[in-house]
Structure formats: C-alpha cells, structure tokens
VOVOSE-473629 format. One record per residue (C-alpha): x, y, z; residue in three letters. Coordinates in nm, 2 decimals. Each point is the difference from the previous one (the first is absolute). Layout:
! VOVOSE-473629
NODE        u        v        w   resn
NODE        X        Y        Z    ALA
...
//
This chain:
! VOVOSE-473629
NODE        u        v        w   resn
NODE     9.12    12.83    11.26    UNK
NODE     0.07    -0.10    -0.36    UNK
NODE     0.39     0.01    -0.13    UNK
NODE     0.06     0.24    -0.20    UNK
NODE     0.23    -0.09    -0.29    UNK
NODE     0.27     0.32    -0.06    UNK
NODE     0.13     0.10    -0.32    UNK
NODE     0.29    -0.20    -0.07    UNK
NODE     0.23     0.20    -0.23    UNK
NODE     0.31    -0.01     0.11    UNK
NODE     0.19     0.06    -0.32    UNK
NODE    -0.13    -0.30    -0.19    UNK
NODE    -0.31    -0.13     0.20    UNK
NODE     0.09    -0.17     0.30    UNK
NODE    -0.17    -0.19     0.20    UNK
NODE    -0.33     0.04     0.13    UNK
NODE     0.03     0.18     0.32    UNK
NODE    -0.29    -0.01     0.31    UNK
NODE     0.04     0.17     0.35    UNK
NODE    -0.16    -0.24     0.26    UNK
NODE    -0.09     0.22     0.35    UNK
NODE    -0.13    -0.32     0.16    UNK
NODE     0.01    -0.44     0.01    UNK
NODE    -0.31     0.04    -0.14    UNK
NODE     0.06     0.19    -0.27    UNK
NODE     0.33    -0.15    -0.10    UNK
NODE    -0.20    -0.39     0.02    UNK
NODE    -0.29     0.13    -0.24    UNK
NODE     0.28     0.08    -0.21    UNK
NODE     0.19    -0.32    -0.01    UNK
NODE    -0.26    -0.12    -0.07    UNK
NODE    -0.09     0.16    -0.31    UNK
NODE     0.33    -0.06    -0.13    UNK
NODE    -0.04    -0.37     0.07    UNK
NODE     0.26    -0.07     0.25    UNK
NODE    -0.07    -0.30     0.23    UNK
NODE     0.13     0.01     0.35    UNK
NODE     0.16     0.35    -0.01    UNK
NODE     0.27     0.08     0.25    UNK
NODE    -0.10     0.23     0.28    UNK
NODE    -0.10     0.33    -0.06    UNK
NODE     0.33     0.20     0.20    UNK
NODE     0.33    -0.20     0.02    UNK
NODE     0.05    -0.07     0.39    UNK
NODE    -0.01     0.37     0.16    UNK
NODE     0.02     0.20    -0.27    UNK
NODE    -0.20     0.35    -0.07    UNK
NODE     0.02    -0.10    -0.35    UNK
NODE     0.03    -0.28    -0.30    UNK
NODE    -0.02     0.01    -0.33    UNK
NODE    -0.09    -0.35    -0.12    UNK
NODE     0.12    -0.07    -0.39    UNK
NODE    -0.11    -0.29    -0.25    UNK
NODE    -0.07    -0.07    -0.28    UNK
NODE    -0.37    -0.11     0.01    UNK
NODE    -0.19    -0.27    -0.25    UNK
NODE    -0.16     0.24    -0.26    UNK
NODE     0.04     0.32     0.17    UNK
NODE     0.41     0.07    -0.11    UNK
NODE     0.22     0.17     0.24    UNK
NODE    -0.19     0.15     0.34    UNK
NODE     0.17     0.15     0.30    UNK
NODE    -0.24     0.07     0.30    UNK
NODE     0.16     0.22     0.24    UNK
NODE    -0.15    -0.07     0.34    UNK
NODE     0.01     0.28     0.28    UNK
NODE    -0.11    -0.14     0.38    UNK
NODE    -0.21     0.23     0.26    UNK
NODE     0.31     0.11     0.09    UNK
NODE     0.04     0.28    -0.19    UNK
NODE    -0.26     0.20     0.20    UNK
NODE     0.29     0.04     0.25    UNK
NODE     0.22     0.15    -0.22    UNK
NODE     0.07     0.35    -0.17    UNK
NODE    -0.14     0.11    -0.35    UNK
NODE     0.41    -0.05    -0.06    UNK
NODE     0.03    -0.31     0.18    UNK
NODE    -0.30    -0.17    -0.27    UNK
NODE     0.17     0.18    -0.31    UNK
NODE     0.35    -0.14     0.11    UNK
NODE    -0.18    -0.36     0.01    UNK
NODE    -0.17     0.02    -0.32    UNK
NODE     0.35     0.14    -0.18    UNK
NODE     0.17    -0.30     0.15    UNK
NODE    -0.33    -0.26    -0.12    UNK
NODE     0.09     0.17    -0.32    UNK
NODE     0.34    -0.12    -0.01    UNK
NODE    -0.09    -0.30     0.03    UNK
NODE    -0.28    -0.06    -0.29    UNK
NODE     0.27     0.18    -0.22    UNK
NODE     0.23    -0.27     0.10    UNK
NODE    -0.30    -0.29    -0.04    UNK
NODE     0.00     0.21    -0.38    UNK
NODE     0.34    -0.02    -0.08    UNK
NODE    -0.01    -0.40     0.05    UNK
NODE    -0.30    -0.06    -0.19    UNK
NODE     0.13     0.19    -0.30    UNK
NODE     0.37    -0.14     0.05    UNK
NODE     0.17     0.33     0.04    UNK
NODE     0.29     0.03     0.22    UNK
NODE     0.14     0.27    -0.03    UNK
NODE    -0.25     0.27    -0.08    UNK
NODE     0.15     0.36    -0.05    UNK
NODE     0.00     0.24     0.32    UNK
NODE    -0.25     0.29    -0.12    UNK
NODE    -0.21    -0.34    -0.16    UNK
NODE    -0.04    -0.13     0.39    UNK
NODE    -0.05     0.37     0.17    UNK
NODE    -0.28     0.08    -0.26    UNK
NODE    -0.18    -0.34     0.01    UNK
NODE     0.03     0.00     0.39    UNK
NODE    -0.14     0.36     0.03    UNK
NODE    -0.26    -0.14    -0.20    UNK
NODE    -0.11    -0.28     0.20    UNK
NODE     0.05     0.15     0.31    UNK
NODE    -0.24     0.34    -0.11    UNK
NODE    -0.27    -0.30    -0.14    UNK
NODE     0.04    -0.18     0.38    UNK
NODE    -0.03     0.39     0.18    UNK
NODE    -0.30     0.10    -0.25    UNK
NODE    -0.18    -0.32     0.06    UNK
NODE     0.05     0.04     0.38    UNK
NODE    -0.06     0.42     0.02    UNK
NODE    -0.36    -0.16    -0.20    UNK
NODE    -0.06    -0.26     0.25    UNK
NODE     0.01     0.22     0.31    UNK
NODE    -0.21     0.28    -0.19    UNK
NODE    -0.23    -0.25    -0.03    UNK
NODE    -0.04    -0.13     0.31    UNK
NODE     0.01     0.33     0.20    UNK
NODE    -0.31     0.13    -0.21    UNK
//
C-alpha cells in the first residue's frame, strides 16, 4: 500500500505526517524521503513509534508506525495509542520550530489535531481493507 501523506496543519504547517500499518510500508517511505539505513520500524517491543527527522528536501516528516498488534486491542486501546503517538510528533514540532514553552490550549488543540489526522487515517485504512 502506498503512504498516504495527512494534512499537516497543526496551527502553522507542521510536519508532514504518514501512518505506516506495516515494515513494508514504513521502508517504501523512508525511502522516498531519502533516508539511508533507517532505524527499525517499532522501537524494541513497542505497539507503536513515531519516527521524526528532518529529511533532505522533504522538511519536517513524522511517520507514526503502529505494529500488528493493535488487532488485539480495543477500538479504545488503538485511539489511546494514536493520542499518545500524537504527543509525541507535537513534541518532535515544538523542537523543530524552537518553542519551549507553547501555551496550554496551543498544545490541547494541535494535539487533538494530530491525533483526529492519525484516527481518520486509520478509521480509512481499515474501511478499506474490510471492503
């Protein structure tokens, strides 16, 4: 399957943001963002990774990687993990813009933001593949 690059408005544009369901997807886009020699796809046993850079020619980009795992889990259980993947490319934001401390609605909004991006990605992924 071919990534799928979400909108990437966070309040200014963020980075570019992909949801990887599998190695092979997450690979194909590594490398289209040139990186040699990325690191592995989930970080030891981890459901979940969001890997951040800043890629030759292609800006900020955050590909959140979700394992098989998450066919185990609850419709909450996923959401929970794609809130907390969130959190993370909002931190990965933060740093690449230099802000430090951004105001407290500022961070609830943006991460509400990438988090619904991340669940309406994955709600379109599984629609997809149970038609």
């Amino acid at each position: 399957m071919k990534t799928r690059w979400l909108d990437r408005h966070i309040s200014a544009p963020g980075p570019y943001l992909a949801l990887c369901l599998s190695e092979a997807e997450y690979l194909a886009a590594m490398r289209r963002l040139k990186v040699a020699n990325p690191p592995p796809w989930l970080k030891g046993d981890a459901g979940a990774t969001t890997h951040s850079m800043r890629a030759p020619g292609a800006g900020a980009s955050c590909l959140v990687c979700v394992g098989e795992g998450w066919r185990r889990h609850s419709s909450i259980q996923v959401a929970a993990l794609l809130v907390h993947e969130a959190v993370h490319v909002w931190q990965f934001y933060c740093s690449h813009i230099g802000e430090d401390h951004p105001g407290d609605e500022q961070e609830a909004y943006a991460i509400q933001a990438i988090a619904q991006e991340l669940m309406t990605e994955f709600a379109r992924r599984l629609e997809a593949t149970s038609t």
